[in-house]
FIDREN-162247 format. One line per field, with one value per residue (C-alpha): residue number from 1; residue in three letters; x, z, y. Coordinates in nm, 2 decimals, m for minus. Example, Ala and Ser with C-alpha at 12.3 -4.5 7.8 and 13.67 -1.06 7.14 Angstrom:
BEGIN
seq = c(1  2);
type = c(ALA  SER);
xx = c(1.23  1.37);
zz = c(0.78  0.71);
yy = c(m0.45  m0.11);
//
This chain:
BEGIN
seq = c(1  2  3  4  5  6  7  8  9  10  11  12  13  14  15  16  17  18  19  20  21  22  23  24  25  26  27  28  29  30  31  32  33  34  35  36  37  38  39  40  41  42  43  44  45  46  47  48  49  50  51  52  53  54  55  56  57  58  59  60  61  62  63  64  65  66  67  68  69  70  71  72  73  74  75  76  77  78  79  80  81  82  83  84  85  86  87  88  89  90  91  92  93  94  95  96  97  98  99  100  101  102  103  104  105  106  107  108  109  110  111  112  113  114  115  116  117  118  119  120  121  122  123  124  125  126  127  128  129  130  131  132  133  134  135  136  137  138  139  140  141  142  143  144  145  146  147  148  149  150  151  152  153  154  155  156  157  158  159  160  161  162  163  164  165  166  167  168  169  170  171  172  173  174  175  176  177  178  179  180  181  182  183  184  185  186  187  188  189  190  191  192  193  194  195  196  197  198  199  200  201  202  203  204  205  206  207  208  209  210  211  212  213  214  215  216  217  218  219  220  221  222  223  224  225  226  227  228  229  230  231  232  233  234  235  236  237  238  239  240  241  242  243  244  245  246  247  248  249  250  251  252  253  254  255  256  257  258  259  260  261  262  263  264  265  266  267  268  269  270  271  272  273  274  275  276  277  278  279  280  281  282  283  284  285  286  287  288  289  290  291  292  293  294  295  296  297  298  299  300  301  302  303  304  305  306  307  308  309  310  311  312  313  314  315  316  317  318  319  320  321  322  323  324  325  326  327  328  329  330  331  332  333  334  335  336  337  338  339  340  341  342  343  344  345  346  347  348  349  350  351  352  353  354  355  356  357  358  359  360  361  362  363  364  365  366  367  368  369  370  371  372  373  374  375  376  377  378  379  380  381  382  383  384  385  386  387  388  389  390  391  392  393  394  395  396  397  398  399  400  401  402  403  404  405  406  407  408  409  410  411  412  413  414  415  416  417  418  419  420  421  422  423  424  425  426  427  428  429  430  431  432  433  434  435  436  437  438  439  440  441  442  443  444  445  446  447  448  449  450  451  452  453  454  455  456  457  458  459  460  461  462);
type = c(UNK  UNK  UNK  UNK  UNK  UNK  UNK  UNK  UNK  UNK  UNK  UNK  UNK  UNK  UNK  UNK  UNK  UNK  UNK  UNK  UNK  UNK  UNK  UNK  UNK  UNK  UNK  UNK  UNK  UNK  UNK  UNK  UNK  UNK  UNK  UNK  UNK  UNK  UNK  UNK  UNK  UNK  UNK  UNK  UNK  UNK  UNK  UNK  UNK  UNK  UNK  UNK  UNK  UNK  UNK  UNK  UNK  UNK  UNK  UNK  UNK  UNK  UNK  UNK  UNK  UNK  UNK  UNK  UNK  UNK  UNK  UNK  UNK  UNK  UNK  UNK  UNK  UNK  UNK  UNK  UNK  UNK  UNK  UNK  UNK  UNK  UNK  UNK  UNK  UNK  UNK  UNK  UNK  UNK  UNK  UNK  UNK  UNK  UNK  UNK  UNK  UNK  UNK  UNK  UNK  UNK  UNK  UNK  UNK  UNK  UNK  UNK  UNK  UNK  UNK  UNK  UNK  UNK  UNK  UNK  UNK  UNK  UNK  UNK  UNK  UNK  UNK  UNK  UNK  UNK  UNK  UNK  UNK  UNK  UNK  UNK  UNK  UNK  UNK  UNK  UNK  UNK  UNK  UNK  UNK  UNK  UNK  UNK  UNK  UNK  UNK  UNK  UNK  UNK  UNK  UNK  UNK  UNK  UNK  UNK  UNK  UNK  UNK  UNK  UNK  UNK  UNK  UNK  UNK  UNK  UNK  UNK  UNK  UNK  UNK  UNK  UNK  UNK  UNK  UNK  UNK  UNK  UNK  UNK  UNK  UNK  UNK  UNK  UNK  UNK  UNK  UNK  UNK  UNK  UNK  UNK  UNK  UNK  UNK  UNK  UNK  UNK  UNK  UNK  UNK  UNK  UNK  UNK  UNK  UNK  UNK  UNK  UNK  UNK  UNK  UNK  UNK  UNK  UNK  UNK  UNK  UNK  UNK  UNK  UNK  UNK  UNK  UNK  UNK  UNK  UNK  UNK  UNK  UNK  UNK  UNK  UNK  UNK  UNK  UNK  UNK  UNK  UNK  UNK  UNK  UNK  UNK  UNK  UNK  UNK  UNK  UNK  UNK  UNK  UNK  UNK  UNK  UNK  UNK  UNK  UNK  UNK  UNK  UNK  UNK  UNK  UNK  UNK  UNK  UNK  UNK  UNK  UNK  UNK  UNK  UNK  UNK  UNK  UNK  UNK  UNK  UNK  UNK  UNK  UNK  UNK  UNK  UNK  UNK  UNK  UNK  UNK  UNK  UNK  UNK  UNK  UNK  UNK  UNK  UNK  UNK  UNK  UNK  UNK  UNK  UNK  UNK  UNK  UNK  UNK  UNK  UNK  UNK  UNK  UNK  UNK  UNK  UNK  UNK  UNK  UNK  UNK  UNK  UNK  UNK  UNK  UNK  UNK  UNK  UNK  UNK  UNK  UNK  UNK  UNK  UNK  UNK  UNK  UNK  UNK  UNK  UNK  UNK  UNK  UNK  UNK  UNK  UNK  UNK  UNK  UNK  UNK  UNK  UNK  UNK  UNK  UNK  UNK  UNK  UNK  UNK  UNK  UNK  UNK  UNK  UNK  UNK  UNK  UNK  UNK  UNK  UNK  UNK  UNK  UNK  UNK  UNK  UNK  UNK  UNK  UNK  UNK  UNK  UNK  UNK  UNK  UNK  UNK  UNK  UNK  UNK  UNK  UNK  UNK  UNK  UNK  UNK  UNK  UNK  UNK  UNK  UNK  UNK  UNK  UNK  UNK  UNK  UNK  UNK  UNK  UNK  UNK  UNK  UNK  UNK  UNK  UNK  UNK  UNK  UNK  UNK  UNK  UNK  UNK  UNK  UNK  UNK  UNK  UNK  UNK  UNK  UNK  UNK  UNK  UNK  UNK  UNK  UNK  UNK  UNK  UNK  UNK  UNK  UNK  UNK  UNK  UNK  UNK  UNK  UNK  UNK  UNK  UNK  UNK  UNK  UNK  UNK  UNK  UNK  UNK  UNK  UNK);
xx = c(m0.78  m1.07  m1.22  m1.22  m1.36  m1.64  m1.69  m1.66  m1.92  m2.16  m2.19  m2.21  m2.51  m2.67  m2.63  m2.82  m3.15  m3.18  m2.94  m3.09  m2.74  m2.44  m2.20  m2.21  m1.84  m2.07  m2.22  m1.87  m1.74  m2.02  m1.99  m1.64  m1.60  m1.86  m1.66  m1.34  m1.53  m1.66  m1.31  m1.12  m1.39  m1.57  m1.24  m1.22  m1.01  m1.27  m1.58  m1.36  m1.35  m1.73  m1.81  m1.51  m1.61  m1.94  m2.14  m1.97  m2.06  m2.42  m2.42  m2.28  m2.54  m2.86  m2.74  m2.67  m3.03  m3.14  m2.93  m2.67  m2.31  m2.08  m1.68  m1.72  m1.93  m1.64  m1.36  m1.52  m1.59  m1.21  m1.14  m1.31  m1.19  m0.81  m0.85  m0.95  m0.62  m0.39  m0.61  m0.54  m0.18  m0.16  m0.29  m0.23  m0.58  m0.78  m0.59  m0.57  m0.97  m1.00  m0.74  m1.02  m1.25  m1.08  m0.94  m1.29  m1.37  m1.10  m1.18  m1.51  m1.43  m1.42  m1.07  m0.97  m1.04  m0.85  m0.44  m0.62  m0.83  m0.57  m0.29  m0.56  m0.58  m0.21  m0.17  m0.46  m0.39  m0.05  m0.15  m0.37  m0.09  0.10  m0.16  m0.29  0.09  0.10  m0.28  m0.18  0.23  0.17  0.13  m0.20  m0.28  m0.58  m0.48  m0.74  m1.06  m1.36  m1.29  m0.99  m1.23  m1.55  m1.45  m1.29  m1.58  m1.78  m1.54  m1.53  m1.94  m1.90  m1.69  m1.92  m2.24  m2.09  m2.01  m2.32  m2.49  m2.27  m2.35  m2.71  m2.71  m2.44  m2.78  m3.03  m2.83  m2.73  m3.10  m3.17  m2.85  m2.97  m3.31  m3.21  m3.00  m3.28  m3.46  m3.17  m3.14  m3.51  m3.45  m3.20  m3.34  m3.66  m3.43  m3.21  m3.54  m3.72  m3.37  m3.41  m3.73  m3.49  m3.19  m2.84  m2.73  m3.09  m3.07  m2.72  m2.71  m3.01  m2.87  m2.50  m2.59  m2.94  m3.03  m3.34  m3.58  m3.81  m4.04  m3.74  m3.65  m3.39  m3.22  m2.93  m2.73  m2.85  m2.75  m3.06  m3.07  m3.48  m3.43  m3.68  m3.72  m3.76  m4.06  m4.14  m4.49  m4.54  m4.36  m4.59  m4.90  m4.76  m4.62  m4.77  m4.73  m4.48  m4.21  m4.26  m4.18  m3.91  m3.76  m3.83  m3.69  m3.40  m3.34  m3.37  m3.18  m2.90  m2.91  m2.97  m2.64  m2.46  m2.62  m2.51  m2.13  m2.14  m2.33  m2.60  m2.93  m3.19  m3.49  m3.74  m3.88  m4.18  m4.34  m4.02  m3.85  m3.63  m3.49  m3.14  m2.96  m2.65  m2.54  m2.75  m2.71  m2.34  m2.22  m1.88  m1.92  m2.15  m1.93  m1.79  m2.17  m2.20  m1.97  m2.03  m2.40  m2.31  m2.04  m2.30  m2.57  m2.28  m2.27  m2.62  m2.60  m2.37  m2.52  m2.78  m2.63  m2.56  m2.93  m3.08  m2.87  m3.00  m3.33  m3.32  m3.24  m3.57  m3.72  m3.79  m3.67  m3.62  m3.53  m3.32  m3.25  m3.32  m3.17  m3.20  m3.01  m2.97  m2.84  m2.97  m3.13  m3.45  m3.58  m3.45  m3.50  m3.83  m4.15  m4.47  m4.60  m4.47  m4.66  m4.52  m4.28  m4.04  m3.70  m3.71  m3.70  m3.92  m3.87  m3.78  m3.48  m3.63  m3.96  m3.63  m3.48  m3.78  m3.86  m3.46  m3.56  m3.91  m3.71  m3.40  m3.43  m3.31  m3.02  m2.92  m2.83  m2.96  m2.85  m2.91  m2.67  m2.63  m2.48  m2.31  m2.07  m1.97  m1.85  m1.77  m1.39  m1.45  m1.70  m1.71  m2.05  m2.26  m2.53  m2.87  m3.05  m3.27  m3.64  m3.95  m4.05  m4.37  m4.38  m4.08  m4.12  m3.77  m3.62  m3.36  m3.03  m2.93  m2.64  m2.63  m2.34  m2.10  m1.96  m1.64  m1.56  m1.71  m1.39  m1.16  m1.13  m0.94  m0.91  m1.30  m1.44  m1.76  m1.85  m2.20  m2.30  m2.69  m2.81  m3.14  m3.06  m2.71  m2.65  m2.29  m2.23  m1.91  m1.87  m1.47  m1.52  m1.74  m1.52  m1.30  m0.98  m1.12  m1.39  m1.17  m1.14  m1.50  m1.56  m1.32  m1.46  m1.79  m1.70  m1.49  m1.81  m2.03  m1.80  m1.77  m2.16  m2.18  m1.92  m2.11  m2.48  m2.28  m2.17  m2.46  m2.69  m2.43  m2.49  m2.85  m2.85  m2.69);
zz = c(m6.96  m6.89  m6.67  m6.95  m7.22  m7.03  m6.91  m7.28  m7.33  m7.12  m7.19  m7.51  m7.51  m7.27  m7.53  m7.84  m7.79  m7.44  m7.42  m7.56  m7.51  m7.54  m7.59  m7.29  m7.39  m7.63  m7.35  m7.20  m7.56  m7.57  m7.27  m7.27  m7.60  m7.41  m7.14  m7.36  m7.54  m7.18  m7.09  m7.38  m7.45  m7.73  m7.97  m8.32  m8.21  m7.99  m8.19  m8.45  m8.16  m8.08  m8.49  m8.49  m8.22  m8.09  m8.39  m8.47  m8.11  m8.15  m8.48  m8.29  m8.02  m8.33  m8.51  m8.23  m8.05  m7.99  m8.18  m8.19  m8.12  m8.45  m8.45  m8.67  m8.35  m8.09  m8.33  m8.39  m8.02  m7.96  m8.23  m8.11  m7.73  m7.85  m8.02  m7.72  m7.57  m7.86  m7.89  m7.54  m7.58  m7.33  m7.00  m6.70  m6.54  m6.86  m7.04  m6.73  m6.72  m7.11  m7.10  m6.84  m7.07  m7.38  m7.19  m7.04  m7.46  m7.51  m7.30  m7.35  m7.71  m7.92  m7.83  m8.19  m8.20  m7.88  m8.02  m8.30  m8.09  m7.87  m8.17  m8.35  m8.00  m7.96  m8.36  m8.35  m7.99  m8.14  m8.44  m8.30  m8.05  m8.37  m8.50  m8.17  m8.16  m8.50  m8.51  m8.16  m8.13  m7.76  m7.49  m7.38  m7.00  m6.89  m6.54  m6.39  m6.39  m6.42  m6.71  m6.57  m6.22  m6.42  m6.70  m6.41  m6.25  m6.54  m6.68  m6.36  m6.36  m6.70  m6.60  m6.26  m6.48  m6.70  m6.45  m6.28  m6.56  m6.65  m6.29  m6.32  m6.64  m6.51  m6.25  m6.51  m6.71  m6.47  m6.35  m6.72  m6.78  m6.44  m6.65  m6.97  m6.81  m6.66  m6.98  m7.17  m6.89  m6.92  m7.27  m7.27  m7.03  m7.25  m7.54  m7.40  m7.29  m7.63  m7.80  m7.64  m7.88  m8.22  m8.26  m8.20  m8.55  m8.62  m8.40  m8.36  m8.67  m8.62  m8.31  m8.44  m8.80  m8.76  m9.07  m9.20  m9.14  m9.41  m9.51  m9.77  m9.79  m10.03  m10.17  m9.98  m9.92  m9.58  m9.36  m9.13  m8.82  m8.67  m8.30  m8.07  m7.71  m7.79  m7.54  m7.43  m7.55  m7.38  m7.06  m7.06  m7.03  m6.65  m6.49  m6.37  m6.58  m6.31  m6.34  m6.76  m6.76  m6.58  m6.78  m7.10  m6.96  m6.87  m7.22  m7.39  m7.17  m7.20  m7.62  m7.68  m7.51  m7.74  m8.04  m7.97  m7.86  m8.26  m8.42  m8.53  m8.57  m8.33  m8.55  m8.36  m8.08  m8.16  m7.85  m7.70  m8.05  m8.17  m8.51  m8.60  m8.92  m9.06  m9.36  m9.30  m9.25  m9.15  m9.35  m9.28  m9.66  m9.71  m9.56  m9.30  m9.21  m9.26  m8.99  m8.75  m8.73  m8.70  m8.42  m8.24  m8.30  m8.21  m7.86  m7.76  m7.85  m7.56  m7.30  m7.32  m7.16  m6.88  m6.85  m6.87  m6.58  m6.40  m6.52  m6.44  m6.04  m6.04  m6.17  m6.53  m6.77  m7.09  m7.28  m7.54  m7.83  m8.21  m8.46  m8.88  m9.06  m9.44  m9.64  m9.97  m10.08  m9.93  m9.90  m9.54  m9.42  m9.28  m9.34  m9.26  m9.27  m9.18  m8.88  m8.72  m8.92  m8.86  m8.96  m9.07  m9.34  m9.55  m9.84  m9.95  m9.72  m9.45  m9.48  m9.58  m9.20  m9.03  m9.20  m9.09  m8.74  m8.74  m8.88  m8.66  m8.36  m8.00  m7.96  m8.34  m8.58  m8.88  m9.19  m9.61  m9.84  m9.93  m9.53  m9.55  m9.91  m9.67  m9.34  m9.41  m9.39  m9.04  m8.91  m8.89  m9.03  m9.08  m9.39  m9.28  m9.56  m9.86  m9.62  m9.85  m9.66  m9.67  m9.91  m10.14  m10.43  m10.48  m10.23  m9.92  m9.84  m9.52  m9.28  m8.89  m8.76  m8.49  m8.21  m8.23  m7.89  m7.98  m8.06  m7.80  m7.59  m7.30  m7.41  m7.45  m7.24  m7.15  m6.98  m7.01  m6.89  m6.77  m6.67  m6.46  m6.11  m6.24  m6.41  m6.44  m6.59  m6.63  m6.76  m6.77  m6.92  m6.64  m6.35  m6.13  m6.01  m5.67  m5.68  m5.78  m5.46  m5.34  m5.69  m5.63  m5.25  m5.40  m5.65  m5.39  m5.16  m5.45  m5.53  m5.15  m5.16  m5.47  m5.38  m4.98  m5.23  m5.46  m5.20  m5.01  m5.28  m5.36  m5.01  m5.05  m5.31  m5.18);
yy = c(7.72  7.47  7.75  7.98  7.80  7.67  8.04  8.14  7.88  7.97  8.31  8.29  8.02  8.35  8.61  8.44  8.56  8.67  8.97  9.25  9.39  9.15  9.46  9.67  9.80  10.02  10.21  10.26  10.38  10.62  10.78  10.78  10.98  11.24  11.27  11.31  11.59  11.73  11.74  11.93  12.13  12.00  12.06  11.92  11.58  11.54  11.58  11.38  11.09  11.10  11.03  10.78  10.55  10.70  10.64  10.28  10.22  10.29  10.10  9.84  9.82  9.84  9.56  9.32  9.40  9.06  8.88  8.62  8.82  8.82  8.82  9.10  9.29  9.13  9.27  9.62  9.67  9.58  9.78  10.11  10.05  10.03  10.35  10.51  10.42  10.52  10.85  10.92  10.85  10.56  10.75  10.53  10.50  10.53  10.25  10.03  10.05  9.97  9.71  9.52  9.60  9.43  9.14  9.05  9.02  8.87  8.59  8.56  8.53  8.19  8.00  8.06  8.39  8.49  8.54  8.78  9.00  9.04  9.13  9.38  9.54  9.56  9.70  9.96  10.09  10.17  10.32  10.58  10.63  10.83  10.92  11.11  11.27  11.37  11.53  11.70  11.74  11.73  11.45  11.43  11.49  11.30  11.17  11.42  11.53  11.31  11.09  10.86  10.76  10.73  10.55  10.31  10.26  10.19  9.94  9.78  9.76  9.60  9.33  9.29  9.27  9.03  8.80  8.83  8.76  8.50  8.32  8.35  8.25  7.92  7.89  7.85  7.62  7.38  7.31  7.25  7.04  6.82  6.83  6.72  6.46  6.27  6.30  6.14  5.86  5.80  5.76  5.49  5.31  5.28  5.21  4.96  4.77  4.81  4.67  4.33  4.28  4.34  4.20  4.35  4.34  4.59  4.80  4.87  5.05  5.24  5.38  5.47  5.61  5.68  5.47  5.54  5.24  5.11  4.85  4.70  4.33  4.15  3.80  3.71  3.40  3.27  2.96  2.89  2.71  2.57  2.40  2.34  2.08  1.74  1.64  1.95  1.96  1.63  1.75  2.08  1.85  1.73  2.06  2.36  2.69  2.78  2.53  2.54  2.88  2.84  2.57  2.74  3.06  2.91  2.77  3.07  3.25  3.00  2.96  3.33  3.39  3.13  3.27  3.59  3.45  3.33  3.67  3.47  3.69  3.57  3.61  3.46  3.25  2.95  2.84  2.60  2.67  2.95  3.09  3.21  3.28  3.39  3.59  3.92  4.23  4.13  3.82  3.70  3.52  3.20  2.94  3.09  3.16  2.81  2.70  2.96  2.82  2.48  2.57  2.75  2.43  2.21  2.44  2.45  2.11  2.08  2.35  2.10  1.83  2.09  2.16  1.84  1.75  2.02  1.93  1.60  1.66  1.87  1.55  1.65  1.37  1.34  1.67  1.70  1.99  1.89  2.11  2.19  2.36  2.40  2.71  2.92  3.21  3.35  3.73  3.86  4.28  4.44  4.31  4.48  4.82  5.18  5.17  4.80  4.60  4.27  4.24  3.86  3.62  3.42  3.16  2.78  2.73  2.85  2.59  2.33  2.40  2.38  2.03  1.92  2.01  1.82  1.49  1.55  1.27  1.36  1.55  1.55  1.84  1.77  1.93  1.98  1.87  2.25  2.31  1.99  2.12  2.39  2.26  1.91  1.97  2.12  1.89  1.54  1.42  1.10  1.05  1.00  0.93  1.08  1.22  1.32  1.63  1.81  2.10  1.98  1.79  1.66  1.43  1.59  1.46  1.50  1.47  1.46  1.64  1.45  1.54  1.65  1.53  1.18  1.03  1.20  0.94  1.07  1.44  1.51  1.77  1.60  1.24  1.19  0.82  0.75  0.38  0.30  0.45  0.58  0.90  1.03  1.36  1.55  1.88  1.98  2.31  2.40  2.23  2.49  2.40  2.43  2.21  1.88  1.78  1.82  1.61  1.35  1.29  1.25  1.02  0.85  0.82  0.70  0.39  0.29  0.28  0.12  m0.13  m0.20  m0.29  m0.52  m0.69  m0.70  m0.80  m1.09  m1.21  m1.20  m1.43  m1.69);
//
């Protein structure tokens, strides 16, 4: 059944507009009504078959030059070629070859159509059947002369040509399906390139609903988060462009995946800095924006740890992440012109993150008093103080957000210890149940050492 709607398919993508012909049964109907009149000698049944189905025929073959095929076209063909059967009373050979012919339409017709061409076959081959026997009162006897071998042969050449016509056609259309492919595979591999310049929750709808896209901005609710690399502009000054691009690459890499774990919108990156917000175009309501943001600061908060350690054993000291955040209204959408626009964000709030982030010290998450109303039931937080920040006239409350593993004790996932020439970090999230051994002998080795230079700097003074 596969086979034949694909076959169905195919030929009928052939016939729209490169068939001058799509109903060859025509031809057959034609000749066949000449050779019925050839054969009982031009009598009045079978003149009365020639204007019956020859002209329709030839009707059928005008309208359909060079055009898509109709059901109505499919239906009178099927039409005509049963009443050649019930005309002729059912004659072996002559209905064997038409029944090829109207299966072959049949099959090559739309699945839905199939069950009705096949009935109206059934129903008008029948009719004509009486009404053959009532015009004539005899059986008809067409098993010889030329008629029963001719009409044979052409209704096999039909069915031949069709298929040929079919393969070449199946030819044609699989170079230009192999074609198209590669096209199609170009294109999304050009899209899925140019989609890691515009964030997921952008371009995701563009590409599903094909939403128009316009220079259109509005006010919304947002809960902004501004963090940049404490010392990193200071580090920059030591290192060759080399290893800073790797250690900025690395970062981003690293807090891009976070955001994205928390469905923040990455707006932007600044330099060693980067800019996400929640609340737009998906908001899950303000204060569950809120918290998400500061769960996801809380995180990178921690994924630094991770790579400072990492940092450190390279011999780069000294980095840590700073972080604002506040929430409010500002104008967020596309900014720009038609020709190059920005899906971003601009007012107050966002100036008022920014400015957290500048006054946040090393390794702290700063927030307004505005982002403070709506997680402090979730997060533990600390008051920092009133700040007179550039560009606001009125004075900022802030808060610095804890960590909630701080007071854990034993059941925090993180032991982060450093002291000149020691420097103990543990990560238990990270750890693998296989590597606690390995971890253990290390630790094991580091206290026999540390143990053999107490001793021996004990001995050295006395």
């Amino acid at each position: 059944m596969l086979f034949l709607n694909k076959l169905t398919a195919l030929y009928r993508v052939k016939e729209v507009g490169s068939s001058r012909f799509p109903y060859p049964e025509a031809f057959v109907l034609i000749l066949t009504v000449f050779l019925i009149a050839v054969d009982f000698n031009f009598s009045a049944v079978s003149i009365a078959l020639i204007i019956v189905i020859g002209l329709p025929s030839i009707i059928i073959l005008a309208s359909n030059y060079y055009q898509q095929p109709k059901f109505w076209a499919s239906n009178g063909v099927i039409v005509l070629l049963a009443m050649v059967i019930g005309a002729l009373q059912f004659c072996s050979i002559v209905s064997l070859s038409i029944v090829l012919l109207i299966a072959t339409r049949v099959i090559i017709s739309r699945p839905e159509h199939r069950i009705r061409l096949a009935m109206i076959a059934v129903i008008t081959a029948i009719m004509f059947y009486y009404v053959s026997i009532t015009l004539k009162g005899v059986e008809v006897h067409c098993n010889q002369g030329i008629l029963p071998p001719a009409l044979l042969l052409m209704s096999i050449s039909n069915v031949l040509w069709k298929f040929w016509h079919t393969h070449h056609h199946y030819l044609s259309q699989d170079d230009a399906v192999r074609q198209a492919t590669g096209r199609i595979q170009t294109m999304v591999s050009i899209i899925n390139k140019l989609t890691r310049f515009v964030p997921l929750q952008v371009w995701q709808p563009i590409v599903k609903t094909n939403t128009p896209v316009t220079v259109s901005n509005k006010r919304a609710k947002l809960t902004i988060m501004f963090s940049d690399i404490v010392g990193f502009t200071e580090l920059s000054e030591s290192l060759s462009a080399d290893n800073l691009a790797d250690i900025l690459n690395t970062y981003m890499h690293t807090m891009t995946l976070i955001a994205d774990k928390h469905g923040a919108v990455l707006d932007k990156f600044i330099g060693d800095g980067m800019v996400c917000f929640f609340g737009e175009p998906n908001s899950q309501g303000t204060r569950q924006d809120a918290i998400a943001c500061v769960a996801m600061a809380i995180d990178m908060r921690r994924e630094m740890r991770s790579l400072r350690q990492t940092w450190r054993l390279m011999g780069f000291e000294g980095l840590y992440v700073r972080i604002g955040i506040t929430t409010g209204y500002c104008h967020v959408g596309n900014f720009g012109s038609n020709n190059r626009m920005s899906y971003t964000l601009i007012g107050k709030e966002a100036n008022l993150a920014s400015r957290l982030e500048s006054t946040a010290g090393k390794g702290e998450i700063l927030i307004s008093q505005s982002t403070y109303d709506y997680i402090c039931h979730e997060y533990e937080c600390k008051y920092s103080g009133v700040f007179s920040l550039k560009g606001f006239d009125e004075e900022i409350h802030a808060w610095q957000v804890l960590d909630p593993d701080a007071h854990k004790g034993q059941l925090s996932k993180w032991v982060d210890h450093k002291l000149p020439g020691f420097n103990l970090h543990l990560n238990f999230k990270d750890i693998k149940n296989y590597d606690y051994k390995e971890i253990k002998n290390h630790l094991n080795f580091a206290l026999e050492r540390l143990e053999r230079e107490q001793k021996t700097s004990i001995t050295k003074e006395k």
